[in-house]
C-alpha positions as CSV (number, residue, x, y, z in Angstrom):
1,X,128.2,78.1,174.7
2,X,128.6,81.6,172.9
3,X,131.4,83.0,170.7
4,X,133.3,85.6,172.3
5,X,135.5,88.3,170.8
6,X,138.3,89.3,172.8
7,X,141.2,91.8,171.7
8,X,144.4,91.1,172.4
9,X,147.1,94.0,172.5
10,X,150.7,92.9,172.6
11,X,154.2,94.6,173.9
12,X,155.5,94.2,170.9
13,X,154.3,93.1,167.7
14,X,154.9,90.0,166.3
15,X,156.2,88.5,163.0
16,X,153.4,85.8,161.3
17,X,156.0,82.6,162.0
18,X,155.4,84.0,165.4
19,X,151.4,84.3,165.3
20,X,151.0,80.8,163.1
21,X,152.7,79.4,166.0
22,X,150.2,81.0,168.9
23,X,147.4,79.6,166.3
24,X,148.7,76.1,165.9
25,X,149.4,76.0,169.8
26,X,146.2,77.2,171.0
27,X,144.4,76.1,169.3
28,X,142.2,79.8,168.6
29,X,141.0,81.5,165.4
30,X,143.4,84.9,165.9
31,X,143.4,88.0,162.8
32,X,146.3,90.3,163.3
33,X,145.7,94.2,162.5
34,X,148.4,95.3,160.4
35,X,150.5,96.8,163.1
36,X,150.5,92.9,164.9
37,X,150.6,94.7,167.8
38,X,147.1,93.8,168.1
39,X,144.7,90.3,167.5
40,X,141.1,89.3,167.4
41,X,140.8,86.1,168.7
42,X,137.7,84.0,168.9
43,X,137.1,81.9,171.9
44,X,133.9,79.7,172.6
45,X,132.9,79.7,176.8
46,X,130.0,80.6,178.6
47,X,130.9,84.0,179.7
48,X,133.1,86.7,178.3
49,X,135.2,86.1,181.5
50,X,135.8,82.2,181.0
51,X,137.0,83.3,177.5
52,X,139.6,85.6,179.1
53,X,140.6,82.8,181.3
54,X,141.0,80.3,178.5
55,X,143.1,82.4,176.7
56,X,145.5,83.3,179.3
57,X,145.8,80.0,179.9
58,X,146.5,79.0,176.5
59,X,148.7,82.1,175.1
60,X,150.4,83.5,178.2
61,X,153.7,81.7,177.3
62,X,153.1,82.0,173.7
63,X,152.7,85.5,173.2
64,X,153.9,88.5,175.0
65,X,150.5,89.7,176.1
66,X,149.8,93.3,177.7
67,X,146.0,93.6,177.9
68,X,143.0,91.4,176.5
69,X,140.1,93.5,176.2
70,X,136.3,92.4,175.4
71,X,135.6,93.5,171.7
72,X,132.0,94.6,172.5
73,X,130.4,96.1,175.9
74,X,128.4,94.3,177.7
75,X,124.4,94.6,178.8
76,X,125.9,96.9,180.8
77,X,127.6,99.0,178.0
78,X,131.2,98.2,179.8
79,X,134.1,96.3,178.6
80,X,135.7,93.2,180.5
81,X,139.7,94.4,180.6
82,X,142.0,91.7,181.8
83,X,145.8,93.2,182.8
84,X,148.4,90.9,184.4
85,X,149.2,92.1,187.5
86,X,152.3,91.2,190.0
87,X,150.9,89.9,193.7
88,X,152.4,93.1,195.0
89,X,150.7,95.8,193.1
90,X,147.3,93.5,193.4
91,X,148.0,94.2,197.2
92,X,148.5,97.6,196.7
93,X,145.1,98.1,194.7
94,X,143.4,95.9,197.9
95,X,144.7,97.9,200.0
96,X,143.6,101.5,198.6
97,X,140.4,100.3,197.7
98,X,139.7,99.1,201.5
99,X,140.9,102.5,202.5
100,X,138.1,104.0,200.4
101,X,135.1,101.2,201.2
102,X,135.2,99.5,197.7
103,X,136.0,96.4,195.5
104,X,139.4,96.0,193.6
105,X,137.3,96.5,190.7
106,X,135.3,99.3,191.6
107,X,138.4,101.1,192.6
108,X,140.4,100.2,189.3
109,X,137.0,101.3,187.3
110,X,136.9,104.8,189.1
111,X,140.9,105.5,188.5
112,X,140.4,104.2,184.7
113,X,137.7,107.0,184.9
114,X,139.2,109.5,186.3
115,X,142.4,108.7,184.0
116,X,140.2,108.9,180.7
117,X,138.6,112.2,181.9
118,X,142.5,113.6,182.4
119,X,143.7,112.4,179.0
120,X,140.2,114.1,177.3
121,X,140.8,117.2,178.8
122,X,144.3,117.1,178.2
123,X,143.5,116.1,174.7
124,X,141.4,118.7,174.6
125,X,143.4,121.6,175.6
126,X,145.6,120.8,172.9
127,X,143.5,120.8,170.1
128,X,142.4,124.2,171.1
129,X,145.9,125.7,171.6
130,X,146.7,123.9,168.3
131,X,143.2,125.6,166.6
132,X,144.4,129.0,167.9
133,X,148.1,128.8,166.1
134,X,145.9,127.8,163.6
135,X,143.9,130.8,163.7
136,X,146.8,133.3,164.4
137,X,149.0,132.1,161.7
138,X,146.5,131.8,158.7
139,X,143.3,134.1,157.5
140,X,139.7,132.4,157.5
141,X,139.2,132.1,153.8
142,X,143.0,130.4,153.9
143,X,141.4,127.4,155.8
144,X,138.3,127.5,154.7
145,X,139.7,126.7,151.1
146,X,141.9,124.1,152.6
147,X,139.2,122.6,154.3
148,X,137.3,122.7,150.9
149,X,140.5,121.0,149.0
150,X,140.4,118.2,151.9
151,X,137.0,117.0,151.1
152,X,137.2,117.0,147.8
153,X,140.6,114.7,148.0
């Protein structure tokens, strides 16, 4: 059996009586960031996707859970996302991806795609119209020598 790292991103973050609790219960070695919105906890299973399982199992009426995400990518450079879903919208996802000829998965990894390349270029085209007031409001030698100040802070 290997160790596996698997992030666990909460709803709403959680107080350390609350996370104690989750580590007492399950039985799992858990480190909250500082926001506890978000824990590390190391599982031992033979796969990445037993560990998901185990820990659904033994946190999903412990802590409000809204994603559990491998730590590291796989061989394949991906990472194993697990998102509770209702029966209906797992239907819905079926359904679509039959409609296009592919897996539930392959459909939800295209859309996560497609999603990431939206939010980039969305991203994007605001740090450009954000680099342009820039550019309009203040000379070159103004944020060059703020640029200087930064790195030396």
């Amino acid at each position: 059996m290997s160790v596996h790292a698997i992030e666990i991103t909460l709803t709403r973050s959680i107080n350390a009586v609350e996370l104690r609790a989750a580590q007492q219960e399950s039985a799992l070695l858990m480190a909250a960031a500082d926001d506890r919105k978000r824990l590390v906890v190391l599982v031992s299973a033979k796969n990445e996707g037993r560990a998901i399982r185990r820990i659904w199992k033994r946190l999903e009426d412990v802590l409000p859970i809204d994603v559990l995400c491998s730590l590291f990518p796989g061989p394949d450079g991906k990472y194993l996302m697990s998102i509770p879903m209702s029966e209906e919208l797992h239907e819905r996802i079926r359904s679509c991806a039959a409609v296009e000829w592919k897996t539930p998965e392959e459909y939800l990894e295209e859309a996560i795609a497609q999603a990431l390349a939206r939010d980039r270029s969305t991203r994007r085209a605001q740090l450009e119209c954000s680099l342009n007031e820039l550019l309009r409001t203040y000379s070159p030698g103004e944020i060059t020598g703020a640029a200087a100040r930064r790195i030396e802070e």
